[in-house]
GUFIPA-193586 format. One line per 3 residues: number of its first residue (from 1); for each residue x, y, z of C-alpha. Coordinates in steps of 0.05 Angstrom, whole numbers, padded with zeros to 5 digits, always signed. Each point is the difference from the previous one (the first is absolute). Layout:
NUM	X:Y:Z | ...
END
This chain:
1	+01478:+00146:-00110 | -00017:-00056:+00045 | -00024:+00033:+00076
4	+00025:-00046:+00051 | -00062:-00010:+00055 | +00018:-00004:+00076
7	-00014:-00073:+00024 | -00009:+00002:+00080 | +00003:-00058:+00048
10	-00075:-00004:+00036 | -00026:-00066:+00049 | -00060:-00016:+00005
13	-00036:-00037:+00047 | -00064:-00049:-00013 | -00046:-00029:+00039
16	-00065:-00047:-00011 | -00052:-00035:+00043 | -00059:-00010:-00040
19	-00020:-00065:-00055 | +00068:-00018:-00029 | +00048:+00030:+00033
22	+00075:-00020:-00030 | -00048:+00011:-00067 | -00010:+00071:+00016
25	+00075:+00010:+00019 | +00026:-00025:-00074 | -00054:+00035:-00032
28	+00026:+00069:+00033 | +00079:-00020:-00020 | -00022:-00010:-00061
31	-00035:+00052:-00011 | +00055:+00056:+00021 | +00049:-00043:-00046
34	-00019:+00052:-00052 | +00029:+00055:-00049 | +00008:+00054:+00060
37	+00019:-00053:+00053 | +00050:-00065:+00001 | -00006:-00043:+00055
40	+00077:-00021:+00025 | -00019:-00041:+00063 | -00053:-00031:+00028
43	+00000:-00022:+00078 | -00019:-00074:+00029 | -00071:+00005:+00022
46	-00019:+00004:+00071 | -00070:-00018:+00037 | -00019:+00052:+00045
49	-00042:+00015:+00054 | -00049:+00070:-00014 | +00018:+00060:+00040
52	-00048:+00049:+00017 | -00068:-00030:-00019 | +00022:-00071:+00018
55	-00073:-00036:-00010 | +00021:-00016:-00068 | +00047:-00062:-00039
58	+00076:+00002:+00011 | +00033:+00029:-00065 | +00055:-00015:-00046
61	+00052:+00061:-00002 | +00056:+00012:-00053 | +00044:+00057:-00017
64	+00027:+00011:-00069 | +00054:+00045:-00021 | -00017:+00032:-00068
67	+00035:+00048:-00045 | -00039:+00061:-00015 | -00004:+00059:-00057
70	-00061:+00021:+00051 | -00004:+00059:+00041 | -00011:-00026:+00074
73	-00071:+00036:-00010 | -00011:-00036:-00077 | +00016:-00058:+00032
76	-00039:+00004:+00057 | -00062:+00010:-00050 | +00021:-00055:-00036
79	-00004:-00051:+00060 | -00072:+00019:+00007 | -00015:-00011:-00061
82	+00022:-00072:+00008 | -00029:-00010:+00061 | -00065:+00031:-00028
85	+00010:-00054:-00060 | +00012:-00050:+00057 | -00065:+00013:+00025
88	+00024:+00033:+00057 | -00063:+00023:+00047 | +00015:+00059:+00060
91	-00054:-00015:+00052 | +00025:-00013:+00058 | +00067:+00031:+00020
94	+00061:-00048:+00010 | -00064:-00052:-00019 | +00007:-00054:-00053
97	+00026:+00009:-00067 | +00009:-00043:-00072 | +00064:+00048:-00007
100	+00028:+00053:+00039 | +00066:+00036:-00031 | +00043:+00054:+00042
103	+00060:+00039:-00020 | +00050:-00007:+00055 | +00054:+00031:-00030
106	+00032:+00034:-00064 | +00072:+00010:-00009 | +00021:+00044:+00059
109	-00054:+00048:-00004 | -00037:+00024:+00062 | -00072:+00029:-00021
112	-00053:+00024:+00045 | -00057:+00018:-00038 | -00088:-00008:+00014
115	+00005:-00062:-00049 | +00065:-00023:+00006 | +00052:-00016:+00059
118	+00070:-00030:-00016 | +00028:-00039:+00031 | -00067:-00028:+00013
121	-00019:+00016:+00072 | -00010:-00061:+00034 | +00053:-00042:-00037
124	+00045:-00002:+00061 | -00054:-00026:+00052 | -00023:-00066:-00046
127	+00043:-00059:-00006 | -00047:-00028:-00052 | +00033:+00058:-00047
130	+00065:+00001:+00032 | +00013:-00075:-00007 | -00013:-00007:-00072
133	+00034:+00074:-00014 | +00065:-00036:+00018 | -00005:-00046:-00041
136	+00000:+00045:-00056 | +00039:+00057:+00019 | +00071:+00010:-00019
139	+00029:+00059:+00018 | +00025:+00040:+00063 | -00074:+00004:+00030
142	+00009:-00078:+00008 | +00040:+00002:+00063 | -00050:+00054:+00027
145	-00065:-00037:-00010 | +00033:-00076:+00026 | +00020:+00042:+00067
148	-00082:+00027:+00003 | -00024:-00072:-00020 | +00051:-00017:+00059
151	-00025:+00045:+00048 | -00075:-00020:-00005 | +00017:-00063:+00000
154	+00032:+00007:+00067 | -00046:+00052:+00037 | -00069:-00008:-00033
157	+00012:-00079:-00014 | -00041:-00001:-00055 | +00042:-00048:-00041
160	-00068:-00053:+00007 | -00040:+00047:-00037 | +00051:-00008:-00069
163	+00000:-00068:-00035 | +00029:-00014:-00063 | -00046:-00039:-00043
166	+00025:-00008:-00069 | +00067:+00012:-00037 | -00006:+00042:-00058
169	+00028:-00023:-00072 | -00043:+00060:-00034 | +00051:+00042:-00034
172	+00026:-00053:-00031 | -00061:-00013:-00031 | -00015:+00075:-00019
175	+00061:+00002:-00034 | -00016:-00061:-00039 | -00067:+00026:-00020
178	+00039:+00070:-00031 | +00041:-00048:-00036
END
């Protein structure tokens, strides 16, 4: 008897802004383009200036839609395992990074745990996830997050902090590399 296994809908959001950035980015797609994980979408690219700590390089932010046999907590473990492969360093906080990887959301699920908060809990205050997030995302939570990207936009004017940089052709590639 074949089992059928639960595939969930997860995004993802990446950042770099250390050595070679885009480098970093397509090394992280690729690398959850695996068994457990299919990427379905990848974002344009977009330069952004650091929040937080903001003595450091602008990044390059992405969001990627994937579909998942993961738990949101096996999954979680598995982005640090790529970011740890990525040679991802946690010294300073919000500081520079070769690869940072966050799970902003998973299906419709709302989890509140000490290593894990769904959706993640500064998703709806950054335009340099929100931005890219619509280009990926499909469903009803589309018309939500365009009317938050709206709304900062409008009060916080923080659309000069977002740029996009580079249009992304990589899941056409992926999928010629499985091929």
């Amino acid at each position: 008897m074949i089992e059928n296994i639960k595939k969930s809908i997860a995004y993802i959001g990446l950042g770099s802004n250390i050595g070679e950035r885009e480098s970093y980015l397509k090394n992280a797609v690729e690398l959850l383009n695996h068994s457990n994980t299919k990427v379905k979408s990848c974002s344009n690219i977009y330069e952004t200036d650091p929040v937080g700590y903001t003595d450091q390089d602008a990044f390059l932010n992405m969001v990627v839609e994937i579909e998942t046999t993961y738990s949101p907590e096996a999954l979680l473990h598995q982005l640090a395992e790529i970011e740890k492969s990525l040679l991802r360093q946690r010294e300073i906080h919000w500081g520079p990074r070769t690869i940072d990887l966050d799970l902003l959301l998973f299906e419709d699920i709302q989890l509140n745990t000490d290593k894990l908060i769904i959706p993640h809990p500064r998703m709806n205050e950054r335009l340099f996830v929100l931005i890219p997030l619509l280009d990926v995302i499909q469903d009803e939570k589309r018309e939500s997050i365009q009317s938050r990207v709206a709304r900062l936009l409008e009060v916080e004017g923080q659309e000069e902090g977002v740029r996009i940089w580079k249009r992304t052709e990589w899941l056409s590639e992926l999928e010629l590399l499985e091929n």
